[in-house]
SELUM-421085 format. One record per residue (C-alpha): residue in three letters; x, y, z; residue number from 0. Coordinates in nm, 4 decimals, padded with zeros to 6 digits, always signed. Layout:
N
{node ALA; {X; Y; Z}; NUM}
...
# end
This chain:
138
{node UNK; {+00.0000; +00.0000; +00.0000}; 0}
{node UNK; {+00.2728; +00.2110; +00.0664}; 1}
{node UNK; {+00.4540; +00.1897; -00.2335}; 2}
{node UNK; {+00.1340; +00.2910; -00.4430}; 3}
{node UNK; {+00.0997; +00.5838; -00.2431}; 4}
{node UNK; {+00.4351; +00.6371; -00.3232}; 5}
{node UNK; {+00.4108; +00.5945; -00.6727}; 6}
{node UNK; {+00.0603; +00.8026; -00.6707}; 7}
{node UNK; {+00.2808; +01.1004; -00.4973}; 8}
{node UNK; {+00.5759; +01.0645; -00.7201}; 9}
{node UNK; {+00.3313; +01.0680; -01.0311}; 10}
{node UNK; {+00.1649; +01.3897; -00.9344}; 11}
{node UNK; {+00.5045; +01.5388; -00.8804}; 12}
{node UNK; {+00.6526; +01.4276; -01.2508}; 13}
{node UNK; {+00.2729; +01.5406; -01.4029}; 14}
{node UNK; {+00.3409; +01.8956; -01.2279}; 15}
{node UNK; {+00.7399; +01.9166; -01.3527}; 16}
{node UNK; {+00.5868; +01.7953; -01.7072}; 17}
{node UNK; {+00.2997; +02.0560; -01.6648}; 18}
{node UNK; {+00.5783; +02.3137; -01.6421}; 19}
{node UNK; {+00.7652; +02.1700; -01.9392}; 20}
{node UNK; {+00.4837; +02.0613; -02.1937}; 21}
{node UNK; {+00.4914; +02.3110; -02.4845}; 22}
{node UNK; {+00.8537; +02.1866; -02.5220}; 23}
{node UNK; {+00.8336; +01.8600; -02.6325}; 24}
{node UNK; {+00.7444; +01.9274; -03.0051}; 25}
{node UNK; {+01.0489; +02.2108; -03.0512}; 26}
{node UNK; {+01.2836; +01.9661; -02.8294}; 27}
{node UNK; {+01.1943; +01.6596; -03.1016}; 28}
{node UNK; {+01.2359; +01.8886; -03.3755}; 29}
{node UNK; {+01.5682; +02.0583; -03.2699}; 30}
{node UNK; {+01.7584; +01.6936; -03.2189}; 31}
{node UNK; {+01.5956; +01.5625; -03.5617}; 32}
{node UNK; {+01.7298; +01.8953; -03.7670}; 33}
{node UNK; {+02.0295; +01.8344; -03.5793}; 34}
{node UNK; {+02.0783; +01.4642; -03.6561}; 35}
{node UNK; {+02.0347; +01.5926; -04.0280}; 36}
{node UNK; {+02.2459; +01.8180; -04.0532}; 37}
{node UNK; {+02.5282; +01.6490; -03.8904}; 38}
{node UNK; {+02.4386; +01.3181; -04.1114}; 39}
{node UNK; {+02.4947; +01.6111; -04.4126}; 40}
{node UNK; {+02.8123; +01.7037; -04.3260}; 41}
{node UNK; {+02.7691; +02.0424; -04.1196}; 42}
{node UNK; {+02.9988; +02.1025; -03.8247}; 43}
{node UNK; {+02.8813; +02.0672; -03.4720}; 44}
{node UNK; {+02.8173; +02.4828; -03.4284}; 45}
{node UNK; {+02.6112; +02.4569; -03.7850}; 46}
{node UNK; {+02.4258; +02.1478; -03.6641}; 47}
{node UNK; {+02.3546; +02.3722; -03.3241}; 48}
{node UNK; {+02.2576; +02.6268; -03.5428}; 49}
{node UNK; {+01.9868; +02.4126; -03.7177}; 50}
{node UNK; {+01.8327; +02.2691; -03.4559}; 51}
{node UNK; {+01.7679; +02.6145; -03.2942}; 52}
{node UNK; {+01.6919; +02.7750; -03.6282}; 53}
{node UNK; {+01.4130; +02.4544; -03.6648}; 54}
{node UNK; {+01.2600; +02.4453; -03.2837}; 55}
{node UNK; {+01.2410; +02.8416; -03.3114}; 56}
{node UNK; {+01.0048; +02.7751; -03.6676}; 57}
{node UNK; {+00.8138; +02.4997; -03.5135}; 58}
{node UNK; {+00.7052; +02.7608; -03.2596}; 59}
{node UNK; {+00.6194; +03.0160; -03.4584}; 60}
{node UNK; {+00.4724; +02.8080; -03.6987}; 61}
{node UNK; {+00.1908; +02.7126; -03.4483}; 62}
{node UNK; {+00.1827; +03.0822; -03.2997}; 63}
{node UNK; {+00.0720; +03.2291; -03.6392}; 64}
{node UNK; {-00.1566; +02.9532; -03.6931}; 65}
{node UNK; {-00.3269; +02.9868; -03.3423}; 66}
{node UNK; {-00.3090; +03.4264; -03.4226}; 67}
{node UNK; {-00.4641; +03.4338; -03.7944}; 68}
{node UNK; {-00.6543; +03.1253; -03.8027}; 69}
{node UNK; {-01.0436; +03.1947; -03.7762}; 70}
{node UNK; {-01.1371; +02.8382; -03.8283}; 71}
{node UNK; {-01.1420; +02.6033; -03.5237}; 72}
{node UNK; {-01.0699; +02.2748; -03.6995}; 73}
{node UNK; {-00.7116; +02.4433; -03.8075}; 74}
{node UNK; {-00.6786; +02.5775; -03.4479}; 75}
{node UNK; {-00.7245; +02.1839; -03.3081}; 76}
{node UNK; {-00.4741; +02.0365; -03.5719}; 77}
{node UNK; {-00.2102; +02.2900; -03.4890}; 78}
{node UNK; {-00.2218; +02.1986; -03.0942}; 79}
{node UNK; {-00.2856; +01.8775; -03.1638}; 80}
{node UNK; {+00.0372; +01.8777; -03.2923}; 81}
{node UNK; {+00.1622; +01.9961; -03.0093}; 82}
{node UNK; {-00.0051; +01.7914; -02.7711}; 83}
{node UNK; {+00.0778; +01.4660; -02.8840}; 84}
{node UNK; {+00.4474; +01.4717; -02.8551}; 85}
{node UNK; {+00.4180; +01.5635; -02.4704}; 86}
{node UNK; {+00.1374; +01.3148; -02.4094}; 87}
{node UNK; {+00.3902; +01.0359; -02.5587}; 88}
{node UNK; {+00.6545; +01.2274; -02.3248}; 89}
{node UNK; {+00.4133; +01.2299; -02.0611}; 90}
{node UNK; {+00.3304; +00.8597; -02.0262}; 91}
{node UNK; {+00.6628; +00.8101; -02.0798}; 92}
{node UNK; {+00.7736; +01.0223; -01.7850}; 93}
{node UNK; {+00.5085; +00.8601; -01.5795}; 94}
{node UNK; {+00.5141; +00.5105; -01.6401}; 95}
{node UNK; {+00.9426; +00.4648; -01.6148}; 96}
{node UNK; {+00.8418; +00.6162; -01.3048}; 97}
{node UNK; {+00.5478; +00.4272; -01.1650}; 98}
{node UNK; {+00.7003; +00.0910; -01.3326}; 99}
{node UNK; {+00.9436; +00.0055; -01.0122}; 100}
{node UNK; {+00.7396; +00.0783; -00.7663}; 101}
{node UNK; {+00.3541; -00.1113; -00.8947}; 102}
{node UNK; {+00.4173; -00.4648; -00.9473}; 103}
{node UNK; {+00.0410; -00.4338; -01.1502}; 104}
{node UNK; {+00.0963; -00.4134; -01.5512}; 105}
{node UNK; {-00.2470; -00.2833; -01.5498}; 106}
{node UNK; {-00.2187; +00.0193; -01.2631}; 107}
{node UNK; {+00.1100; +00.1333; -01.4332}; 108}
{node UNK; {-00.0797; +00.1944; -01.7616}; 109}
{node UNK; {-00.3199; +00.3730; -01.6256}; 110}
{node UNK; {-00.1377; +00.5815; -01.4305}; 111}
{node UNK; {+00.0709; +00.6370; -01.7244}; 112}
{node UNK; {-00.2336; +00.6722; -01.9562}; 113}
{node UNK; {-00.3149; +00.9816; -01.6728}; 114}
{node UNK; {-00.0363; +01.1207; -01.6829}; 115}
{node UNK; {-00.0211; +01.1609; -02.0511}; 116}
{node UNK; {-00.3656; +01.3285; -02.0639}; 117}
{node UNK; {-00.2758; +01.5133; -01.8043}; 118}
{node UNK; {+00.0155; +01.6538; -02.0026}; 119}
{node UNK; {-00.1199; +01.6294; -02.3423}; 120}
{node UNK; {-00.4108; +01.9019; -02.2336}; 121}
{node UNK; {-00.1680; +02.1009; -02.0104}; 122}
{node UNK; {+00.0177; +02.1609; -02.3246}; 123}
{node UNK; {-00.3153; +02.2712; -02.5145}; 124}
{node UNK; {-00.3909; +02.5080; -02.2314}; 125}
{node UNK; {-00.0711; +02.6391; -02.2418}; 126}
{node UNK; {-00.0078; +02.7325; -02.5972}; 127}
{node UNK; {-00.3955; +02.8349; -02.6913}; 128}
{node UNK; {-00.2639; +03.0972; -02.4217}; 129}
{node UNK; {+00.0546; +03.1320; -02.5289}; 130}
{node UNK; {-00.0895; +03.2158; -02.8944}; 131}
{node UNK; {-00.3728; +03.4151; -02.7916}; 132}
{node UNK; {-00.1571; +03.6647; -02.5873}; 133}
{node UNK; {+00.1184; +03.6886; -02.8081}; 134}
{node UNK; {-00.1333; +03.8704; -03.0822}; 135}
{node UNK; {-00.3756; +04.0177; -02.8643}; 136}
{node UNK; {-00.3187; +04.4402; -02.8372}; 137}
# end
């Protein structure tokens, strides 16, 4: 019983850190793929650090200009989408390598990290529908 509780407190700690951390996981992805690339091309380390800035800084924008100018809601939902789905994977992730040493139950430690990957997934909505409404509101 114990180590559920445990497990329970140390989830809701990792879900709050992630909370903190969500809109990141989409520009962190991109910036080590552009990276990867453009050392696999033949660029130098600085040029490959370079890249993967230059690519997580147009992800962002990307889906800031999109959540500014678009009037339609279905665009609006694929653009966070986008963003949500790489920190829900990053959330159940976080969540379950947690959870997984301390719940001997297969079942309980999906769920938990099923949870926790909503949990993230819609933090990361709520955060950059924010994000993109403030940044063009006068």
């Amino acid at each position: 019983m114990t180590l559920i509780l445990l497990a329970i407190l140390l989830t809701i700690v990792a879900c709050v850190i992630a909370y903190h951390l969500a809109i990141w996981a989409l520009p962190v992805m991109v910036a080590i793929t552009a990276a990867q690339y453009a050392w696999t091309a033949g660029a130098s380390v600085l040029m490959s650090g370079f890249a993967a800035i230059g690519a997580a800084l147009l992800s962002i924008a990307l889906v800031i200009v999109v959540l500014g100018f678009a009037k339609n809601p279905v665009l609006r939902v694929i653009a966070l989408t986008g963003f949500a789905v790489p920190a829900m994977i990053a959330g159940y992730a976080l969540v379950h390598d947690i959870t997984k040493n301390l719940i001997d139950s297969g079942v309980a430690v999906n769920l938990l990290g099923e949870i926790g990957g909503l949990v993230i997934g819609i933090s990361a909505i709520a955060q950059l529908n924010a994000l993109g409404e403030s940044v063009f509101s006068y």
